[in-house]
C-alpha positions in Angstrom: 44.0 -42.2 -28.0 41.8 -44.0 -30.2 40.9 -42.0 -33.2 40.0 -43.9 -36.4 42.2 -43.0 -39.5 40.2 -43.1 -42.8 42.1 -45.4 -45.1 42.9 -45.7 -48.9 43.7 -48.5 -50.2 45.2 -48.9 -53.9 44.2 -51.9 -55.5 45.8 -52.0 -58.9 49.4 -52.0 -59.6 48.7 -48.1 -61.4 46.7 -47.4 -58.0 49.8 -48.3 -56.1 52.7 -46.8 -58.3 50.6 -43.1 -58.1 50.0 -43.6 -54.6 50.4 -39.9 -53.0 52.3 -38.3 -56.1 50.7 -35.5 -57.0 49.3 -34.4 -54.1 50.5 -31.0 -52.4 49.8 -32.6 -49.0 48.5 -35.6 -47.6 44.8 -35.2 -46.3 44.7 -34.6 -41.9 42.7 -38.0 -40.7 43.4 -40.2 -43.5 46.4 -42.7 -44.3 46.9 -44.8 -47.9 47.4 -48.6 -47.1 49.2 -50.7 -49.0 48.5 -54.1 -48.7 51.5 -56.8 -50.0 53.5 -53.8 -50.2 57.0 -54.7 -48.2 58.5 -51.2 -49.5 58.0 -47.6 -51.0 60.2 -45.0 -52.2 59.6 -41.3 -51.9 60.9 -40.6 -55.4 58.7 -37.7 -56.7 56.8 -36.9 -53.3 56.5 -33.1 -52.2 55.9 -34.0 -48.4 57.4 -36.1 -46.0 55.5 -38.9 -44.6 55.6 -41.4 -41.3 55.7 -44.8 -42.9 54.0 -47.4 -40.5 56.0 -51.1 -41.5 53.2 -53.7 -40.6 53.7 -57.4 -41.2 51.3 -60.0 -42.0 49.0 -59.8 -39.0 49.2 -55.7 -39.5 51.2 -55.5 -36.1 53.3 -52.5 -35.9 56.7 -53.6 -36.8 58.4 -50.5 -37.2 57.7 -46.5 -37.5 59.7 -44.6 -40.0 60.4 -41.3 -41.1 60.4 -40.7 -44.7 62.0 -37.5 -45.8 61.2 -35.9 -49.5 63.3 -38.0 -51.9 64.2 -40.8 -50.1 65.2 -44.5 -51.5 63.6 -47.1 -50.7 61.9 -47.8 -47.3 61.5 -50.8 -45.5 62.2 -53.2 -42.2 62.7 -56.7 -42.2 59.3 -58.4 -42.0 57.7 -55.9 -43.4 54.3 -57.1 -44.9 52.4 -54.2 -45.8 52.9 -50.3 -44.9 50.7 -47.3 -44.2 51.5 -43.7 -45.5 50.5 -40.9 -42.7 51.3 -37.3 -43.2 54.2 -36.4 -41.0 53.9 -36.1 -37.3 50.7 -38.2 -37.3 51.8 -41.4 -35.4 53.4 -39.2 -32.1 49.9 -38.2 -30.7 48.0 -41.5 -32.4 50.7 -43.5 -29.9 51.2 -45.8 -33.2 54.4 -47.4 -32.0 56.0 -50.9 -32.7 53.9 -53.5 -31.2 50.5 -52.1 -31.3 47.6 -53.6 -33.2 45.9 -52.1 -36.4 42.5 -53.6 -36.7 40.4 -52.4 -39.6 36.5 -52.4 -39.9 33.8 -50.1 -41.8 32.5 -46.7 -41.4 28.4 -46.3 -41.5 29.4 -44.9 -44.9 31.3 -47.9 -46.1 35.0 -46.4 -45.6 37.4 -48.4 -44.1 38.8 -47.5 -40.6 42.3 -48.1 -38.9 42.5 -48.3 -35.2 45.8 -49.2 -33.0 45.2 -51.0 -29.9 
């Protein structure tokens, strides 16, 4: 499958620490990308995520569950991570070793894609 996820990406330190606190669910099609980010905690969330651990070339290292409440989360060589809303990476086929590429929608969004 090759569906596009709509990404946000936090750019201050404040942008990062909010992150998806305070939302009662993370958006369907969308994913918050942290770039230089090698962890996250789930201290304060009200949803479970899948946590995609991506190092430097935004390769899939890893795919993790994060459960509500969770320390932190992290895999060796982790570079930067995505935040998905639970169950999103089984039918996107986002595994370790696939490729996220990014590039802009018509509207000027950026777009994820695993290859």
């Amino acid at each position: 499958m090759h569906s596009a996820i709509l990404l946000k990406i936090p750019r201050t330190q404040k942008e990062k620490e909010i992150g998806l606190l305070g939302l009662a669910s993370p958006p369907a099609g969308w994913g918050m990308l942290f770039l230089d980010t090698p962890f996250i905690h789930m201290v304060g969330m009200r949803f479970p995520i899948d946590v995609v651990c991506l190092n430097g070339d935004f390769k899939v290292i890893a795919v993790l569950y994060a459960p509500i409440g969770a320390p932190n989360i992290t895999t060796f060589g982790t570079r930067h991570i995505l935040e998905l809303a639970s169950g999103t990476t089984i039918p996107l086929h986002i595994q370790p070793g696939k490729q996220m590429s990014i590039e802009t929608s018509c509207c000027g969004e950026p777009l994820a894609h695993f290859s």
